[in-house]
C-alpha positions in Angstrom: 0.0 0.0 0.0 1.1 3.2 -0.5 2.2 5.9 1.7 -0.2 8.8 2.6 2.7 11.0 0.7 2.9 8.9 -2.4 -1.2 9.2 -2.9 -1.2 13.4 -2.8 -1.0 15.0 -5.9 0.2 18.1 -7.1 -2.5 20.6 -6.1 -2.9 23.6 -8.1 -3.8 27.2 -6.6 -5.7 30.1 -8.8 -6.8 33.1 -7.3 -9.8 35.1 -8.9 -10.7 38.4 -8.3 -14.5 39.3 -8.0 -15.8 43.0 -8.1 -19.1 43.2 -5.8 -20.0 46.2 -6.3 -17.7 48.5 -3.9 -16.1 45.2 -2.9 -13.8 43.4 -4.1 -12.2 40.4 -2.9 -10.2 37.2 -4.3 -11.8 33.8 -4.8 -8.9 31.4 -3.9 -9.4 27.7 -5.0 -7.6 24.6 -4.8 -7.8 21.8 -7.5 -5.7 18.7 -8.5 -3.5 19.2 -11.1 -4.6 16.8 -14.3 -3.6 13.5 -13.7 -4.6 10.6 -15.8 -5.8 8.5 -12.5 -9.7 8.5 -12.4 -9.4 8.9 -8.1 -9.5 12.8 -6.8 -7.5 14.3 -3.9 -9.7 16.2 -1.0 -9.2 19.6 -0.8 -9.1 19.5 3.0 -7.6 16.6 4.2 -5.6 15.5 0.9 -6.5 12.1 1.0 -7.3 10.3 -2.3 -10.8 8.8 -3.1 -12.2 7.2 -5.7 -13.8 8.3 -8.5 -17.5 7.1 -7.4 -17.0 8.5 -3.8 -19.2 11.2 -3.3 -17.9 12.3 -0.1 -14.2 12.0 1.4 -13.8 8.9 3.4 -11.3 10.5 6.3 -12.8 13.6 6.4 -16.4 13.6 4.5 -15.5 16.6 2.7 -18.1 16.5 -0.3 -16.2 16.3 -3.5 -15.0 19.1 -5.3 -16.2 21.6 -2.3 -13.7 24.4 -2.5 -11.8 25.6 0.5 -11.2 29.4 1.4 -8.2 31.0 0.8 -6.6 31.8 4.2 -5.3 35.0 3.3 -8.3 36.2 2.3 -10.3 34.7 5.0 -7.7 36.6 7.3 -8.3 39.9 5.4 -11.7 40.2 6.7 -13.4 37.4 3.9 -16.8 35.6 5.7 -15.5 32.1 7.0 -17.5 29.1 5.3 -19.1 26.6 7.7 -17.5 23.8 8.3 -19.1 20.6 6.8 -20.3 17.9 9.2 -17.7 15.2 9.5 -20.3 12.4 9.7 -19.4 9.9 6.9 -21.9 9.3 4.3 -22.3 5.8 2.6 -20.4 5.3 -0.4 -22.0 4.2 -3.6 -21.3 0.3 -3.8 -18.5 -0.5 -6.7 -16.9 -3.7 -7.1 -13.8 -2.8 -8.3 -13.2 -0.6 -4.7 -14.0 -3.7 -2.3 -11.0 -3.7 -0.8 -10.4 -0.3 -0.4 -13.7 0.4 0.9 -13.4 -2.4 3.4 -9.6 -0.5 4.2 -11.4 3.0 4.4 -13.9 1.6 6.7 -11.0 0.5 9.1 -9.5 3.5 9.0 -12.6 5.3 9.5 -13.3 3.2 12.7 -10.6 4.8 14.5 -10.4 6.2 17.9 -11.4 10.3 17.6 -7.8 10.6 18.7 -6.8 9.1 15.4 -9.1 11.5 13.4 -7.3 14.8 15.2 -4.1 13.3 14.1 -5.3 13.2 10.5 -6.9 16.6 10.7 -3.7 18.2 12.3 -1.7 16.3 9.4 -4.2 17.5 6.8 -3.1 21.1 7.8 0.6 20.8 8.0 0.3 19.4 4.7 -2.3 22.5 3.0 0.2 25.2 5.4 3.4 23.4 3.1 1.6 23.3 -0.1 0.7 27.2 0.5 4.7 27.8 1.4 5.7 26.0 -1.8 3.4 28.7 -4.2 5.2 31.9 -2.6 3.1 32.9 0.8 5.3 34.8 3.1 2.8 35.0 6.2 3.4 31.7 8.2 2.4 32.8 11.1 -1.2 33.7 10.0 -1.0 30.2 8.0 -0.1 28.3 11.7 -2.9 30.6 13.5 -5.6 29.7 10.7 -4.7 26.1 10.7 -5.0 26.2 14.6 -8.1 27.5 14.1 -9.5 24.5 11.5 -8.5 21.9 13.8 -9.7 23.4 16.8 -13.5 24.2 14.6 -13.3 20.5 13.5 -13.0 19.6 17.1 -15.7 21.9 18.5 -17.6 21.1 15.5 -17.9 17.3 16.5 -18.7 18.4 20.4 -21.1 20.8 19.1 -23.1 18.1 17.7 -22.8 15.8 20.3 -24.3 18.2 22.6 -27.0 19.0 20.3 -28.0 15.8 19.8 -28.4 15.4 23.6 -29.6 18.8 24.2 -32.5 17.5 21.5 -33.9 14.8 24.2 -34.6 17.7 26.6 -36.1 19.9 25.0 -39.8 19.1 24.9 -39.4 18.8 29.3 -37.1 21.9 29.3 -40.0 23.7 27.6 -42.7 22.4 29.3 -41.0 23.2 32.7 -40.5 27.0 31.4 -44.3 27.0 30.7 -45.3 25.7 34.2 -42.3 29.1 36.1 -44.3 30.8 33.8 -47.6 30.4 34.9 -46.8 30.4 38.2 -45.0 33.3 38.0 -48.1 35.4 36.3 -50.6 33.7 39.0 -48.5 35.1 41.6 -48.0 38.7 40.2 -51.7 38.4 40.1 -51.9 38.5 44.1 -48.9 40.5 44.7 -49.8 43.7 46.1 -48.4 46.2 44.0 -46.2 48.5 46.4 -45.6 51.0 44.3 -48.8 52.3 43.6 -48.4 52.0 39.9 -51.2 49.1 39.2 -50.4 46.7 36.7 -47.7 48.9 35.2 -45.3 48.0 37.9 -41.5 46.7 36.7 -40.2 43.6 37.0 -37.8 43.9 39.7 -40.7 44.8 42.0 -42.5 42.3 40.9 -39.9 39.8 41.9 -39.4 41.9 45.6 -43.4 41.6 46.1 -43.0 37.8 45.1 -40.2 37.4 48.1 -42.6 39.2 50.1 -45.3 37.2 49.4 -43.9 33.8 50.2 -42.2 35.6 53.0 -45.9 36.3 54.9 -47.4 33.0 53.6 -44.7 31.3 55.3 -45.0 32.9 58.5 -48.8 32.6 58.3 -48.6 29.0 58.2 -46.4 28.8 60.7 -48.0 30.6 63.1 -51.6 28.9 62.4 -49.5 25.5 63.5 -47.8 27.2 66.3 -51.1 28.8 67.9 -52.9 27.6 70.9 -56.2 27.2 69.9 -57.4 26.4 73.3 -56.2 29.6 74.3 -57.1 31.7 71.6 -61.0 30.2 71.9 -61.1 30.9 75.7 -60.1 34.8 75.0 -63.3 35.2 72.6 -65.2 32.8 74.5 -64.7 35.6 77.4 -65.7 38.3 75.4 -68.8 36.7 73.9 -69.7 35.1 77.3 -69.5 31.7 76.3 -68.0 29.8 79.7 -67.6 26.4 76.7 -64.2 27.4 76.0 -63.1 28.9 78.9 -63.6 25.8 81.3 -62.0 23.4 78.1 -58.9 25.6 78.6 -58.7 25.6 82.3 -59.8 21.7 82.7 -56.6 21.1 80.0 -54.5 22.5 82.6 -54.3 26.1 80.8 -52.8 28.5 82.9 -55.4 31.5 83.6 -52.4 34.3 84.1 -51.9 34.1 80.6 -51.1 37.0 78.7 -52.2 37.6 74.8 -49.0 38.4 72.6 -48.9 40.8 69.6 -49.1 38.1 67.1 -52.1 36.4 69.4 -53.7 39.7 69.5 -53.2 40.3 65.5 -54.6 37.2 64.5 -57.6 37.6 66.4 -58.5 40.9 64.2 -60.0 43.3 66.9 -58.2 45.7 68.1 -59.5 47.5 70.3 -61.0 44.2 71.9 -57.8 41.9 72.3 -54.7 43.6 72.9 -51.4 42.4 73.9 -50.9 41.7 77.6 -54.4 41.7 78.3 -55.6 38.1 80.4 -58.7 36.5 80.9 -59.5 38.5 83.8 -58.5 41.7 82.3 -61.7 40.3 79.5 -63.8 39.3 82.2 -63.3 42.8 83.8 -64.3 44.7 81.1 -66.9 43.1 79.4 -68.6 42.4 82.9 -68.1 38.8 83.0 -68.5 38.1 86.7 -69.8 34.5 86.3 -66.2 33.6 84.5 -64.1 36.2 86.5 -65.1 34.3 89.8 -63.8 30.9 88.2 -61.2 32.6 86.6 -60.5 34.0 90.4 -60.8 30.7 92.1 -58.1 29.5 90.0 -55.9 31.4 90.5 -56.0 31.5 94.1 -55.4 27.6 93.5 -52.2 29.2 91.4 -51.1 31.3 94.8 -51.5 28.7 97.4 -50.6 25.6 95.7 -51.3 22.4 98.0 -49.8 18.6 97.0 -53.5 16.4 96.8 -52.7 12.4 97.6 -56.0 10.9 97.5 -56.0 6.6 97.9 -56.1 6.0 93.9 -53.1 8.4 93.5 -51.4 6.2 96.2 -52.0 3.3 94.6 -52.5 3.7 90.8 -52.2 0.0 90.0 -55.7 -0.8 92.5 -57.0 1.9 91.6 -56.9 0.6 87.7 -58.1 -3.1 88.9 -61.0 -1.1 90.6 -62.1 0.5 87.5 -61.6 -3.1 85.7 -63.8 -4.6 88.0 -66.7 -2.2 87.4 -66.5 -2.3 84.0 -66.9 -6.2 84.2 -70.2 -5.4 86.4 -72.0 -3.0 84.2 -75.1 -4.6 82.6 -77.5 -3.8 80.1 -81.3 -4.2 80.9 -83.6 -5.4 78.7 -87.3 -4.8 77.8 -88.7 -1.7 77.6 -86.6 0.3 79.8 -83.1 -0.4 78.2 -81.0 1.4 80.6 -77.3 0.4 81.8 -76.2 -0.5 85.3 -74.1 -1.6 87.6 -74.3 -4.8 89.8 -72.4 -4.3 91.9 -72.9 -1.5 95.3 -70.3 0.0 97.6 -70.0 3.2 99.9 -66.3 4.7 100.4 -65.8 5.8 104.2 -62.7 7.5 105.7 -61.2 4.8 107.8 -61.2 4.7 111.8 -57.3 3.6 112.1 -57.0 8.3 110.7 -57.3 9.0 114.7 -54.1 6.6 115.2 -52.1 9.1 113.9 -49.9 12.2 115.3 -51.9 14.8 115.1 -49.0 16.8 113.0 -49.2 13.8 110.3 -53.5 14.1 110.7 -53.2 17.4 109.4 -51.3 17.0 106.6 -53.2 13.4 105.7 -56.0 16.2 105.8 -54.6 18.7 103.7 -53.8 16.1 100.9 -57.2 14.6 100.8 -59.4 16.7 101.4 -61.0 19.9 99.3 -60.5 22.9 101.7 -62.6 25.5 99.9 -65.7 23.3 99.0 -65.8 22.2 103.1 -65.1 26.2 103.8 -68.0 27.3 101.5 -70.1 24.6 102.5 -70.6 24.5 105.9 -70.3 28.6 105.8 -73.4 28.1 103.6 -75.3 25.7 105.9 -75.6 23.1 103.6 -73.1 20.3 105.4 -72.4 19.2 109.4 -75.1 22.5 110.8 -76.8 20.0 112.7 -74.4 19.0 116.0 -76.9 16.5 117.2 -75.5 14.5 113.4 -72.2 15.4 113.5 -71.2 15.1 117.2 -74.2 12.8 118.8 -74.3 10.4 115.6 -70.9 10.7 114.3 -72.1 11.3 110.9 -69.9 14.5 109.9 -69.1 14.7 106.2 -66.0 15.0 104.5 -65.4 16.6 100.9 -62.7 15.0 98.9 -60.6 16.5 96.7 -62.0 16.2 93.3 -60.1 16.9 89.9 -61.0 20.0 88.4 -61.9 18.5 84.8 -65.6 18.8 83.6 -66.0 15.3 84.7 -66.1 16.6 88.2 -69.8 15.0 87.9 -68.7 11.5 87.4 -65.9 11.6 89.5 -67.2 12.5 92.5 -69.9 9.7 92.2 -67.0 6.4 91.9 -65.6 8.5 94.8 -68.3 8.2 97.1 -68.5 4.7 95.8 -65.3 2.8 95.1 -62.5 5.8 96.1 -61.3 6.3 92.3 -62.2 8.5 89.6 -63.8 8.1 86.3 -60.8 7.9 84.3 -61.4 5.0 81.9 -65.0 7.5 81.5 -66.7 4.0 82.3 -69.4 6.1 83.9 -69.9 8.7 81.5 -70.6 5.7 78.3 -73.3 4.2 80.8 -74.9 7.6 81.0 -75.0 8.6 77.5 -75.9 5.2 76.4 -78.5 5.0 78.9 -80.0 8.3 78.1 -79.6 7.3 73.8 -81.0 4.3 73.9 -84.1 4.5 76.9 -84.7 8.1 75.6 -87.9 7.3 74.9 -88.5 6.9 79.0 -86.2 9.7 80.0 -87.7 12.4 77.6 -91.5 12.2 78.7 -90.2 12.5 82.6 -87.7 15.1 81.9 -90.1 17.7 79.7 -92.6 17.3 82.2 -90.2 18.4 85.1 -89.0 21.1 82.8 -92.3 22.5 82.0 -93.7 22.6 85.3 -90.7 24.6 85.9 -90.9 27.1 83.3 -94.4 27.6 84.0 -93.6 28.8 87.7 -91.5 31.2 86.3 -94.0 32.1 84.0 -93.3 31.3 80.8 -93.3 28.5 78.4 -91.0 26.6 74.9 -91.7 25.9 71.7 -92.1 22.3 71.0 -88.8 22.9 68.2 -87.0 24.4 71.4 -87.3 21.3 73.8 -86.3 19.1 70.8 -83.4 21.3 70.5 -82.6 20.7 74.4 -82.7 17.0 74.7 -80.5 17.0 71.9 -78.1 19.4 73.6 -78.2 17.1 76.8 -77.6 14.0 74.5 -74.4 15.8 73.1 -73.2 16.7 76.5 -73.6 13.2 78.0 -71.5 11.5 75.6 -68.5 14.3 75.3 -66.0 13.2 77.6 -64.7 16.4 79.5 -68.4 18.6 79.1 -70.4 19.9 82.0 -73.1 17.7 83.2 -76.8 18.7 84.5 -79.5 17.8 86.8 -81.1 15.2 84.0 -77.5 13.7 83.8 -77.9 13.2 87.7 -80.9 11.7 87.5 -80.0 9.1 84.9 -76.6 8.6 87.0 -79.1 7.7 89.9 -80.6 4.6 87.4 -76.8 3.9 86.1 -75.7 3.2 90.4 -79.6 1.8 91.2 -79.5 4.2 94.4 -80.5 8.0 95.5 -78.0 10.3 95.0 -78.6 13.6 97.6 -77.2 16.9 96.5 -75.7 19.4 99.5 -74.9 22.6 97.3 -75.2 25.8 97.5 -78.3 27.8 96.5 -77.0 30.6 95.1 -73.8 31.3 92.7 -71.9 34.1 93.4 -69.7 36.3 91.4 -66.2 37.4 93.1 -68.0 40.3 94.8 -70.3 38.1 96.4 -73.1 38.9 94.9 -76.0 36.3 93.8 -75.7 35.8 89.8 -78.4 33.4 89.5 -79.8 30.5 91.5 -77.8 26.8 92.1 -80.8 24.1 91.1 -78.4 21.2 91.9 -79.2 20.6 95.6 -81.8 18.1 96.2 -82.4 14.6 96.0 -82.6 12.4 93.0 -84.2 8.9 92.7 -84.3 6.2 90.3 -87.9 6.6 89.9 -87.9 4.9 86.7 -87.0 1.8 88.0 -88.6 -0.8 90.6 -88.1 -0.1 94.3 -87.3 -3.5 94.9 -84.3 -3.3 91.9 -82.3 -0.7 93.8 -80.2 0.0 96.8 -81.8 2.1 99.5 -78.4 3.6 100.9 -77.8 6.8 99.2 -75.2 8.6 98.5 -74.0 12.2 99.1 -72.4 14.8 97.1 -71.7 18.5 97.3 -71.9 21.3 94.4 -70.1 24.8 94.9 -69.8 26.9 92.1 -70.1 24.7 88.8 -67.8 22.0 91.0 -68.6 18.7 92.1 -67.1 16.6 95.0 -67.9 13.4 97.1 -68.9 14.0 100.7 -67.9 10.8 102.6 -68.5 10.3 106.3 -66.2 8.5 108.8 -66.2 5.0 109.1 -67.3 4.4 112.9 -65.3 2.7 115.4 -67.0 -0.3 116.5 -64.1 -1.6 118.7 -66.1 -3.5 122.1 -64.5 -4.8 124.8 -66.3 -7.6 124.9 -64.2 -9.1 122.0 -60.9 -9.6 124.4 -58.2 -7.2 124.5 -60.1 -4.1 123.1 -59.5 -6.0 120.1 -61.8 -4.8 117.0 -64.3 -7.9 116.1 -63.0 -9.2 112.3 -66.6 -8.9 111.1 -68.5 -5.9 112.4 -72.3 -5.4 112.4 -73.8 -3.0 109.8 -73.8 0.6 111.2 -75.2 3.7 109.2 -74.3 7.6 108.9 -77.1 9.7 108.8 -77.5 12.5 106.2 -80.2 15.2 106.5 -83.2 15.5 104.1 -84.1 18.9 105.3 -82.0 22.2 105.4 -81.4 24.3 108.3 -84.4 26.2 108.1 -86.4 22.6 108.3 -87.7 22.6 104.9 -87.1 19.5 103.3 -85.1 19.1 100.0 -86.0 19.3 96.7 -86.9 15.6 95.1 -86.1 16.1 91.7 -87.7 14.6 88.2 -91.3 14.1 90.4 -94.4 13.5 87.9 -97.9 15.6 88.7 -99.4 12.8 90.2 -96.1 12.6 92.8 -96.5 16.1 93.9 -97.2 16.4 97.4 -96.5 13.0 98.1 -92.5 13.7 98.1 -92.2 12.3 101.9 -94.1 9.6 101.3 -92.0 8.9 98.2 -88.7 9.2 100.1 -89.3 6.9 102.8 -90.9 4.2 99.9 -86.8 4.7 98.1 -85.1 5.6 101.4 -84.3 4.1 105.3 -86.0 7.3 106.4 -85.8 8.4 110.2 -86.4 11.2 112.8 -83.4 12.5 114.6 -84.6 13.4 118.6 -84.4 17.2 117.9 -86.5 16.2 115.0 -84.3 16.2 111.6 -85.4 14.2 108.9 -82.5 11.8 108.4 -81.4 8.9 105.3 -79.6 5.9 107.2 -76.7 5.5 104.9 -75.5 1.8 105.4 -71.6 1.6 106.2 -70.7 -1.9 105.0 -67.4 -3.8 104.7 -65.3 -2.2 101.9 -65.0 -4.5 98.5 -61.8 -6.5 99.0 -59.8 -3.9 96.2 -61.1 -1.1 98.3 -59.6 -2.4 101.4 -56.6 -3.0 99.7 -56.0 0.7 98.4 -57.1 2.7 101.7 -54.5 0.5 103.7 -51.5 1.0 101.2 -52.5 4.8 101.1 -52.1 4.9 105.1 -49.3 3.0 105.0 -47.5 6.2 103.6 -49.1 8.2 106.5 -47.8 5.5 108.7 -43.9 5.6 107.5 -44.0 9.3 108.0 -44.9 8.8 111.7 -42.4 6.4 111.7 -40.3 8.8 110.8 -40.9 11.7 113.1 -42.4 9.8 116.3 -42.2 6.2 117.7 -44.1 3.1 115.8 -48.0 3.2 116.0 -48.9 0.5 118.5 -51.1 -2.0 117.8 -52.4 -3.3 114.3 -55.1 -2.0 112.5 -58.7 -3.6 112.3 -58.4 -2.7 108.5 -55.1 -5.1 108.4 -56.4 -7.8 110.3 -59.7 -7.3 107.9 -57.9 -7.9 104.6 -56.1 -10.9 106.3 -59.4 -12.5 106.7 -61.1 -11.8 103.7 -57.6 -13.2 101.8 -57.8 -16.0 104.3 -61.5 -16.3 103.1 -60.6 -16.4 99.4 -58.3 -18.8 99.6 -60.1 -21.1 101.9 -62.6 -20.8 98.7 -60.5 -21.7 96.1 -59.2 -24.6 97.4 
């Protein structure tokens, strides 16, 4: 094969001048000089083809394509384009088989190969332009640097075009989407400049920062806001107590101050204004039914007092308490489907209290007991007037320390009961099932009550308006935390099969002490609905002070006889009772509530047919509340919880002599058990 020297030929250089108008400029072209071979030379890489190849095999020059002059290009001439170096196809020819099939080896070669051949290609047109006389080699070096490096950017060009090519139809569809989103949001963009919608660019773009600026704080203050809060200041001004007791029951804190971004989201100034509190609302919208709960919390705030009540003591009885009365809540059947439990127990404050130092009394006092209810109470005449009970009889009564959540209701009644609290809101199902699904008994009793009660205070409802209150009281029975109302007492009273009485005050009071309306809570509340003979005749006592609930438990009496040996307590003691009045100080006798026209009258008659009714000597109309032997669980939590009572007088004083007839109680009934089970 020849060398790439022995194929060039002779190339041949003529320079034309061409007028163009004012212009004129040389038209340099090179051509093989005649040769009697039928293959051609390409003008830009030299290499020889043959005849029937249209384009140039190395370089894909197409055949007889002239080539600028460099001079002339350098003189200011418009460059040509360079051609695509993609090869084209060859015509097929017989005769150039073999040389085709070289040509296609050649052209498979690395593009490091190709450079090498383009780079040669131009040394070899810069010494064919030295041979015919040109003096300017260093504008021949410059323009052949400058073909090599256009082939080169050439081939890079395309190869980025042909990938830019895949993105184009996503590239454009993304600019369409900036787009619109961009116009959408000039749209809203306030224009600052006070020019309308012939405002600049730039500010359109500043307004756009300054939107997404405020959106984002916006959103982030919506999920940083304490909606609780927020609903209790409006509920204050609009004198809606809803929201205020959902803040305080959630353990919102009633020295709260509003904050400038509080105050701005709520829109009214004027009305809301940083720094202000609920009692600041309370004050000047005249609010004194929520200013005096809003007051009696925070006095709770300024004389803080640790509460240690039994279940708190022992959490884990407690829970097994609350287990075991779920298990005994039934459903009754027939026409009168109401719930109930089966089982009955009264909670007393045990005897073994007045074994203790008087020091560790108090405090066992302080932590159990509700301070202010017993202070308002008995200052109101409603518990422990009478000393011929409370001294004579030894029936004094006790509040306990309730929680403060609108469940006080509920609460209260497993207190006087079993010593826990409604936490599981086992109670509050039974009620609002009961009152759902034996509606149809509950209603007809309940209107009636209600009407006769309007129509003493002269005036009368729509029938739309006492459909509209049932369904309010259906609502309110089965929303765990909401504030419960005499029909939600009497109900409770079918749920426990036993009279609940009421010692509450008769008037609420705003902080000035003034009467704001009048208490309806005190009374007495039967299960009239069901049979006598169906439910427990030892009642139960709770007291009501200013939208608050709490159990009043009496002292469990000591029955200790010395006819048992030692002084020693008997393990099973004889049923004794407490004695709570039915009439107030004054000698009127309670209100029986839910009574039916035909029961009018008759309410004496009616509570010794529900009731253990007596006469005291000075002539006080007594219940006989049965004291009976604690459930086993009971027993169990009340001795742990004076245990801790009992390691503090450990602690400061010599052991209590002696063990407790609560003790040696629980040993028997375990003794009992077991006995049983084997």
């Amino acid at each position: 094969m020849r060398s790439l020297a022995d194929q060039l030929q002779p190339l041949h250089i003529s320079v034309t001048p061409t007028n163009t108008g004012n212009n004129s400029t040389a038209e340099t072209s090179l051509s093989p000089a005649p040769s009697s071979s039928a293959k051609w030379a390409c003008l830009v890489c030299t290499y020889v083809n043959w005849p029937r190849s249209l384009r140039c095999v190395l370089c894909s020059t197409v055949k007889g394509q002239n080539v600028p002059d460099p001079l002339v290009s350098l003189a200011g001439a418009p460059e040509q384009r360079i051609p695509d170096p993609t090869p084209a196809r060859d015509s097929p020819s017989p005769e150039g088989a073999s040389m085709r099939r070289l040509d296609a080896s050649s052209a498979m070669h690395s593009l490091e190969n190709r450079r090498n051949l383009s780079r040669q290609s131009s040394d070899n047109k810069i010494d064919i332009l030295s041979q015919q006389g040109l003096e300017n080699s260093s504008e021949l070096i410059r323009h052949s640097t400058d073909i090599k490096s256009g082939l080169v950017r050439r081939a890079s060009e395309n190869k980025r075009t042909n990938q830019a090519d895949t993105n184009d139809a996503d590239n454009q569809s993304l600019d369409n989407r900036l787009t619109s989103l961009a116009e959408s949001r000039d749209r809203w963009t306030p224009d600052q400049s006070g020019s309308g919608s012939g405002s600049v660019a730039g500010a359109a773009g500043s307004n756009n920062l300054e939107y997404e600026k405020r959106l984002r704080q916006l959103r982030r203050r919506m999920r940083e806001t304490d909606w609780a809060w927020v609903s209790a200041c409006m509920g204050v001004v609009e004198g809606d107590i809803c929201p205020v007791e959902a803040y305080l029951n959630s353990g919102g804190d009633p020295t709260r101050k509003l904050t400038q971004g509080e105050a701005g989201m709520l829109g009214r100034p004027g009305i809301f204004e940083p720094g202000h509190t609920l009692v600041h609302l309370a004050i000047k919208y005249h609010r004194e039914d929520l200013l005096a709960t809003l007051l009696s919390q925070m006095e709770g705030l300024s004389n803080p007092a640790v509460k240690r009540v039994p279940s708190y003591v022992a959490p884990d009885l407690a829970a097994a308490i609350r287990r075991q009365l779920a298990l005994s809540l039934r459903h009754r059947k027939g026409g009168f489907p109401c719930f109930y439990l089966s089982d009955c127990a009264t909670y007393t404050l045990p005897p073994e209290l007045e074994d203790l130092p008087r020091n560790v009394q108090e405090q066992l006092y302080n932590e159990l007991l509700d301070k202010d209810a017993k202070a308002e109470l008995e200052s109101e005449l409603c518990i422990n007037w009478s000393e011929e009970i409370t001294n004579v009889l030894g029936s004094r009564l006790f509040p306990l320390w309730n929680r403060s959540a609108g469940d006080c209701l509920l609460d209260a009644a497993l207190q006087a009961t079993w010593g826990v609290f409604d936490r599981d809101n086992m109670l509050r199902r039974a009620l609002a099932d009961s009152l759902t699904e034996a509606g149809h008994v509950f209603n007809p009793r309940w209107k009636e009550w209600e009407t006769r009660q309007a129509q003493e205070l002269g005036f009368s409802l729509a029938d739309s308006q006492w459909d509209s209150d049932w369904a309010d009281l259906l609502s309110l029975a089965g929303q765990p935390g909401a504030s419960l109302e005499q029909t939600h007492i009497f109900c409770l009273a079918h749920v426990l099969r036993r009279p609940i009485i009421v010692y509450g005050v008769k008037y609420v009071k705003s902080w000035r002490g003034e009467n704001l309306g009048y208490a309806k809570f005190e009374g007495v509340y039967l299960p009239l609905l069901w049979d006598p003979g169906f439910c427990y005749r030892s009642p139960i006592a709770l007291g009501y002070t200013r939208g608050h609930f709490c159990a009043l438990v009496p002292p469990e009496p000591d029955l200790s006889c010395g006819g048992a040996g030692g002084g020693a307590a008997p393990l099973t003691p004889p049923t004794v009772c407490a004695y709570l009045p039915l009439v107030s100080r004054e000698q009127e006798m309670l209100p029986l509530h839910f009574t039916s026209r035909g029961e009018v009258g008759r309410e004496e008659e009616i509570l010794k047919q529900w009731m253990d009714v007596g006469i005291t000597e000075a002539g006080i109309m007594v219940a006989q509340q049965t004291i009976a032997r604690p459930p086993l669980l009971v027993a169990q939590m009340t001795e742990e919880w004076l245990n801790y009572y009992r390691k503090i007088a450990q602690s400061t004083s010599a052991p209590v002599a002696g063990r407790s007839q609560l003790s040696a109680r629980i040993e028997l009934e375990s003794s009992e058990e077991s006995t049983d089970d084997d």
